[in-house]
Every structure is written in structure tokens, then in C-alpha cells.
C-alpha positions as CSV (number, residue, x, y, z in Angstrom):
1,X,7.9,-11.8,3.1
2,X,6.3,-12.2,-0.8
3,X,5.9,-15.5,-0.1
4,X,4.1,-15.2,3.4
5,X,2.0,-12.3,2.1
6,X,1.0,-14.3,-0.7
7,X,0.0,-17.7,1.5
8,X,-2.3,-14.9,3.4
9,X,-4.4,-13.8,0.6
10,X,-4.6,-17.8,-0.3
11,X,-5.7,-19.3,2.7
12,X,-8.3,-16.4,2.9
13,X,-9.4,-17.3,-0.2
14,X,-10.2,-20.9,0.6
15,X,-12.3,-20.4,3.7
16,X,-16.1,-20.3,2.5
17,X,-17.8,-17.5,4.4
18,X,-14.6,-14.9,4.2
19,X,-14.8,-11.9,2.0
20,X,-12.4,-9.5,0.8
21,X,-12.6,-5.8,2.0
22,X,-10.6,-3.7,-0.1
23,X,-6.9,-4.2,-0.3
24,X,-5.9,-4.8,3.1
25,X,-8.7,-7.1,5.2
26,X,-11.3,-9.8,5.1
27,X,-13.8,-10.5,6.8
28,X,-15.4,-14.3,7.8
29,X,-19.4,-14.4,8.2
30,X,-19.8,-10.7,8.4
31,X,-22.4,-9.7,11.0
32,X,-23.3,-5.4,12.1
33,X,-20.7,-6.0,14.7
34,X,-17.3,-8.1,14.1
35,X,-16.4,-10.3,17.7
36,X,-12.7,-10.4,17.1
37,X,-10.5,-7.9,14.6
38,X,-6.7,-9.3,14.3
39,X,-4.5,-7.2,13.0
40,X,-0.7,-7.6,11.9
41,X,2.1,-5.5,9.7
42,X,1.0,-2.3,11.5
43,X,4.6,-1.8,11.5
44,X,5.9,-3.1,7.7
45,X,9.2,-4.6,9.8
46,X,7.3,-6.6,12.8
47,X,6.7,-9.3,10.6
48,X,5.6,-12.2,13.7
49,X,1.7,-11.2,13.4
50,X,1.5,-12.5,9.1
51,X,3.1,-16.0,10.8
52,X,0.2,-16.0,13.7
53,X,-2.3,-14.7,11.2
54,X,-1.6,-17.9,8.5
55,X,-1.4,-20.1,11.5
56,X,-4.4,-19.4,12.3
57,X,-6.2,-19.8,8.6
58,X,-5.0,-23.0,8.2
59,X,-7.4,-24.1,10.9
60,X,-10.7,-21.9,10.4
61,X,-12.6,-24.3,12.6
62,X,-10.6,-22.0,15.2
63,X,-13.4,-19.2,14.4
64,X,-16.1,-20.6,12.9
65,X,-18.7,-19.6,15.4
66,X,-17.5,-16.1,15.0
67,X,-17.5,-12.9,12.9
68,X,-13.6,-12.2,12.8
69,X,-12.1,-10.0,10.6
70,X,-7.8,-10.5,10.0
71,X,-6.1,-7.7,8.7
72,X,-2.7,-7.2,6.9
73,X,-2.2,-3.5,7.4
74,X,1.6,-2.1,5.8
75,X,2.5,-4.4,3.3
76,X,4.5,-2.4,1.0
77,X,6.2,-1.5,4.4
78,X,6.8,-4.8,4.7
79,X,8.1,-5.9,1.3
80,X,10.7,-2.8,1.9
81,X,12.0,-4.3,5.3
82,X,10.8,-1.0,6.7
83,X,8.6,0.3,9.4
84,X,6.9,2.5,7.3
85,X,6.9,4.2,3.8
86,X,5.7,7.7,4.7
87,X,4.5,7.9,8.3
88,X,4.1,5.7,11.4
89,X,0.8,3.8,10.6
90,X,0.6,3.5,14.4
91,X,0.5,7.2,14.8
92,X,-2.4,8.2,11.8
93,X,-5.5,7.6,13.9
94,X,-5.6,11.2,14.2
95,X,-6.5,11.4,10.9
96,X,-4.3,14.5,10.7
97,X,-2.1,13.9,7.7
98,X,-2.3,12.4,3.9
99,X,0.0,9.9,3.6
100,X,0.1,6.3,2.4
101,X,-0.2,5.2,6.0
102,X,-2.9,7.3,6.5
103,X,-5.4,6.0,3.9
104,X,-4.8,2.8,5.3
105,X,-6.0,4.0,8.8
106,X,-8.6,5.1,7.3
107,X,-9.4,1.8,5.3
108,X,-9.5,-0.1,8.7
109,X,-11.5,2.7,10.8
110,X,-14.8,1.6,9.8
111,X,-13.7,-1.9,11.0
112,X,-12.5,-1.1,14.0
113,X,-15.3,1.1,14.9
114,X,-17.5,-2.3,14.2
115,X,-15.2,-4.8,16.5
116,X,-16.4,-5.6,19.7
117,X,-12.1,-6.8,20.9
118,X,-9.3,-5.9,18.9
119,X,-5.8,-7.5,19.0
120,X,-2.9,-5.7,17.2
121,X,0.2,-7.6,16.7
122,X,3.3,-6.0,17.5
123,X,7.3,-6.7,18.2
124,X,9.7,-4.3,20.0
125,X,13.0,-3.2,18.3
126,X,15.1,-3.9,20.8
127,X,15.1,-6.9,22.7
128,X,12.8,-7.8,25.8
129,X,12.3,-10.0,28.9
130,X,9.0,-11.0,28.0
131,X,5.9,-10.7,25.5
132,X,3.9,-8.1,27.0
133,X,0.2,-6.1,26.3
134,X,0.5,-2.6,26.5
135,X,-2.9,-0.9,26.3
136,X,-4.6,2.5,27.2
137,X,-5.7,1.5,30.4
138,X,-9.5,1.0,31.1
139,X,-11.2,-1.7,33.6
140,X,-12.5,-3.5,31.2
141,X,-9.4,-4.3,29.4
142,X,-7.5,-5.2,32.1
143,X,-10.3,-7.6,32.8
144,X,-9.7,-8.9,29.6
145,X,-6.2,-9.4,29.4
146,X,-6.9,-11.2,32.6
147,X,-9.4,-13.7,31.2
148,X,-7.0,-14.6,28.6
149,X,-5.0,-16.7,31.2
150,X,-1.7,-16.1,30.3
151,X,0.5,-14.7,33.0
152,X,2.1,-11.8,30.4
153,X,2.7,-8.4,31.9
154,X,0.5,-5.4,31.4
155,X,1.9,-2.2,30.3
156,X,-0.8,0.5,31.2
157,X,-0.7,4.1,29.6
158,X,-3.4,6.8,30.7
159,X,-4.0,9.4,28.3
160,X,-2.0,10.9,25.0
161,X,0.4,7.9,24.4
162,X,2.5,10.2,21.6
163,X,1.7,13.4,20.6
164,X,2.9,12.6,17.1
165,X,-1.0,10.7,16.6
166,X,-3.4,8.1,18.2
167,X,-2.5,4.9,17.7
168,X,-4.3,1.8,16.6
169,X,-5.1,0.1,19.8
170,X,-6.1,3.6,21.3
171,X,-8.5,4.1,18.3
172,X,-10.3,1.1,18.5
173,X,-10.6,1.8,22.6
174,X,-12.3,4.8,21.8
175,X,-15.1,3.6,19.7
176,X,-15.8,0.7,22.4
177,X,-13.6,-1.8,21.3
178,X,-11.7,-3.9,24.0
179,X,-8.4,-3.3,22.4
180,X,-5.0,-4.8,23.2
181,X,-1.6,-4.1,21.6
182,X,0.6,-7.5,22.4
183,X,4.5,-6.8,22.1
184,X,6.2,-10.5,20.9
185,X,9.7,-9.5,21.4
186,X,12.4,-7.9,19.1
187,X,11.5,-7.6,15.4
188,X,12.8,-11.0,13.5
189,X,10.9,-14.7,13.4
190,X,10.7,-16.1,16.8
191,X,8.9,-19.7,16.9
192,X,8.2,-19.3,20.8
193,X,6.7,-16.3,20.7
194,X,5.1,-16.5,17.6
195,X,3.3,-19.6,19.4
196,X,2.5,-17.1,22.5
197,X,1.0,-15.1,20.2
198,X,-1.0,-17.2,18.3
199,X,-1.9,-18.8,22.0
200,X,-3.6,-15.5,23.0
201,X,-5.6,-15.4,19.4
202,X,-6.8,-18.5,20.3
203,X,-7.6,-18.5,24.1
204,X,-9.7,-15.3,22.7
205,X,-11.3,-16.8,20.1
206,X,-12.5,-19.7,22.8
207,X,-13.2,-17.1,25.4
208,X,-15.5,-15.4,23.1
209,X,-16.8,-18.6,21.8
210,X,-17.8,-19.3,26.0
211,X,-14.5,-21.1,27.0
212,X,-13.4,-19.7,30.2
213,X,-9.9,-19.7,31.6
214,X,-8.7,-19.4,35.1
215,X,-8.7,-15.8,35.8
216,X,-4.7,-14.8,36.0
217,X,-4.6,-11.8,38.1
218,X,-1.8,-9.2,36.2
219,X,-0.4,-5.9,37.9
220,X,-0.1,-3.4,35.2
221,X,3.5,-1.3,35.3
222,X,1.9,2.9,34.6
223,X,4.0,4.6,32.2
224,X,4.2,7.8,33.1
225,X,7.7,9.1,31.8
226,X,9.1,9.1,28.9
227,X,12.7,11.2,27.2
228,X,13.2,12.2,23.8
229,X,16.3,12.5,21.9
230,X,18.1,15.4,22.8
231,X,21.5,14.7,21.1
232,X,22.5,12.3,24.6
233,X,22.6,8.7,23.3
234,X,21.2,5.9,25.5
235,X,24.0,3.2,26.6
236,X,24.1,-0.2,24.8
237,X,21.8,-3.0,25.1
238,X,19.0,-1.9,27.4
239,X,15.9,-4.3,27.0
240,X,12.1,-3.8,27.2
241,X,11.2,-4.6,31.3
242,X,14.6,-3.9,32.4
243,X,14.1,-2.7,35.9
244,X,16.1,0.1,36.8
245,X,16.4,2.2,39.9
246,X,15.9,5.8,40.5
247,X,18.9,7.6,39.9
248,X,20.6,4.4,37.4
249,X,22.5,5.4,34.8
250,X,21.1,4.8,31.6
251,X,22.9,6.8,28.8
252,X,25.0,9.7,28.7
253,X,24.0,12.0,31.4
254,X,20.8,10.2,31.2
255,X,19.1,8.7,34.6
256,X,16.3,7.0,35.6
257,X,13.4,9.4,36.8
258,X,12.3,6.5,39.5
259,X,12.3,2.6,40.2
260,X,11.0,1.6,36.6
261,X,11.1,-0.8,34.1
262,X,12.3,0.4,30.3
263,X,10.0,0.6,27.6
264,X,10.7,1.0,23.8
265,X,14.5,1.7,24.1
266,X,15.1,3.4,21.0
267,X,18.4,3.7,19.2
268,X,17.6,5.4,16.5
269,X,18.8,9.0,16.5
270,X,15.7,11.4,15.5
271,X,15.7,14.9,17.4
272,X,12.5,15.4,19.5
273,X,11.4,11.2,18.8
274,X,10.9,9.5,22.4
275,X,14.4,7.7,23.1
276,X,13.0,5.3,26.2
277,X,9.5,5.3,28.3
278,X,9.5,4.1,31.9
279,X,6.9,1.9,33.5
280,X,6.2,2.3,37.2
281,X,4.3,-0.2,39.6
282,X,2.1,2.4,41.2
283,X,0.1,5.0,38.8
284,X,1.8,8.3,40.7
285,X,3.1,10.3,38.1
286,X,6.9,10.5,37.8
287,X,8.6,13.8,38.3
């Protein structure tokens, strides 16, 4: 991950008309509002977004009609192997706290408040069926996600996502932003989705450079649902999309609330942290 880090800050610095800004982002031809903010490392241990991102600088003629800024949020996260040092950097847009995390949220805010669309790549910890966007759901961004023309599925949350903080995606959405969080599969190098991912980056750089794609009409799945850990332990090997019906077991004692599809199974055993989220097909609230 030195190594990958390292070609990022390089290529950067070849490009004429990019400029460092501060320790964690440049920008190329810097205008009073940024077209495109890419972000990756939000998580130090979803590594697929540095790949896209040094994919992407290697061809700058990509972007060279736009103002884009490329961002390599947690990288002492990432050197660690770890999610985060201190606190979920995808949880300090609250600006509650003072952690490490935090004064990198606050680093990027001013950028994020400037970007007309911001992507932030992501990977799940457990494995899933497909890429997917997950997004705080507004018309607009489903409109986006649409133009993009890539039949991936939409994951729609309305509302407080975690109460443990704002994330980044939801941030950005709520300064104007058109803001998408794209999930590339479990955590690890992946070369197809890594070239999904770097597909959407580009099929949004051409949109916004006037390329138009054929419009790819995308149901979003509503989360509405979600448990925390409680001591009852999911069962093994439950993947992102996996539709279950109501009343399906799922873990010990543990059933699904409705006909859903799993999102963010989470095996790791932290009292009162969400275990699993379930994504309906209609935008009722679960019970």
C-alpha cells in the first residue's frame, strides 16, 4: 500500500494544472466550484479506490475539460491495514468529536461543500452479489446514478443512516452536492471491479463533459431496518444483496423483519454497532 500511495502523490505531481491541498487532496484547474470530487481510503482497509484513482492519473486527458479534485482520505489507516485509527472517518461529518479522523473531515468539508457530484469509493467487508451505489436518497441522485448507464443496483436510505455520525456521501448531499457512495465488493484487490469502478469515474467524467449514455432505469431497494449486536451472532457467510424472506433465519434467534435483501453483514462483535441492515423493494417502513 506504500507503494501505491506513493505512485498517487507522483502522478499528481506530473499533471500541469493540479495543485496540492494540504496533506490529503489535489485539485486540477481549480475553478469557485469543483465538477467532480473522487474520493478513496475513506476506510484505511478498502484499498480498491487508490487502484481506480492511479488508473485514472495515468490518463489526465480523462478530465482535462474539468475542475476535479481526487482525494486520498485515511492513509495512515491504510498503511495499518485498518479501517481506522481513532474513529470511523465515515461517521465524523457531524463534526462532533476530535479525533485523527475528524480533522481529516474537516480537511475535505470545504471541498465537498465546493463539488457540484461527489463519488466516494467504498468496498463491503463481507462479500456481495454485485457492486452497488448506496446513497441518501434524493431525485436528483437517482437521476444520476441512472445517467451513468450502468445497470448497478441502488441502495436508497432516507434520513439518519447511523446515529454514531453523518457520513461522507450524506455530507456532501447536504451542501448540494450529487453525491454517491459506490460499494465494489469485499475489501481486497479485485481487477473486475476495480474496472467497474473506474468505468463509473469515467462514464461521469464524459457525462459531465456532455457525453450522454442511454438512460438505465434502476429500482432502488429502501433500507429501512437494521439490528445491532446484542450478544446473538449472525450465521456464517451471509452476502451483501442476499434476498431473504420474512421470517428466514439469519443468526441465532435472529429473523428477517420482511422480504429483504442483506446489507453490511457485519461480523465483528461490538455491543450496540449495527450487525446487518435490510433493503426492501417498496419504501414502507419495516416493522
Amino acid at each position: 500500500m506504500k507503494e501505491e500511495i506513493a505512485q498517487f502523490h507522483q502522478l499528481c505531481s506530473l499533471i500541469p494544472a493540479m495543485t496540492k491541498k494540504g496533506e490529503h487532496i489535489y485539485i486540477y484547474n481549480e475553478k469557485d466550484k469543483i465538477d467532480l470530487f473522487l474520493c478513496a481510503l475513506t476506510h484505511g482497509n478498502e484499498t480498491i479506490g487508490i487502484y481506480i484513482l492511479n488508473c485514472l492519473l495515468k490518463n489526465p486527458k480523462l478530465f482535462e475539460d474539468l475542475s476535479i479534485g481526487f482525494a486520498l482520505l485515511n492513509t495512515e489507516a491504510a498503511l495499518q491495514g485498518k479501517r481506522f485509527v481513532e474513529r470511523d472517518l465515515n461517521r465524523c461529518f457531524s463534526f462532533t468529536t476530535h479525533t485523527a479522523e475528524d480533522q481529516i473531515a474537516k480537511e475535505i468539508a470545504p471541498w465537498l461543500q465546493k463539488s457540484k457530484v461527489v463519488l466516494d469509493l467504498h468496498q463491503t467487508q463481507e462479500d456481495s452479489l454485485s457492486p452497488f451505489y448506496i446513497f441518501d436518497y434524493s431525485e436528483k441522485q437517482h437521476a444520476f446514478a441512472e445517467s451513468l448507464g450502468m445497470k448497478i443496483p441502488i441502495i436508497a436510505s432516507v434520513g439518519e443512516f447511523d446515529p454514531l455520525g453523518m457520513p461522507l456521501e450524506e455530507y456532501a448531499s447536504s451542501q448540494g452536492a450529487t453525491a454517491l457512495t459506490i460499494e465494489l465488493g469485499k475489501r481486497g484487490f479485485n481487477q473486475e471491479r476495480m474496472e467497474i469502478g473506474a468505468q463509473i469515474c469515467i462514464n461521469c467524467m464524459e457525462l459531465l463533459q456532455g457525453e450522454k449514455f442511454p438512460r438505465i432505469k434502476l429500482e432502488p431497494l429502501w433500507m429501512d431496518h437494521y439490528y445491532s449486536y446484542d450478544g446473538r451472532e449472525l450465521m456464517p457467510g451471509l452476502k451483501n444483496l442476499q434476498f431473504v424472506k420474512e421470517g428466514e433465519l439469519i443468526g441465532e434467534n435472529l429473523t428477517a423483519p420482511h422480504d429483504a435483501a442483506l446489507i453490511f453483514p457485519n461480523y465483528n462483535k461490538e455491543e450496540g454497532k449495527i450487525m446487518v441492515r435490510f433493503a426492501r423493494s417498496d419504501k414502507k417502513k419495516g416493522a
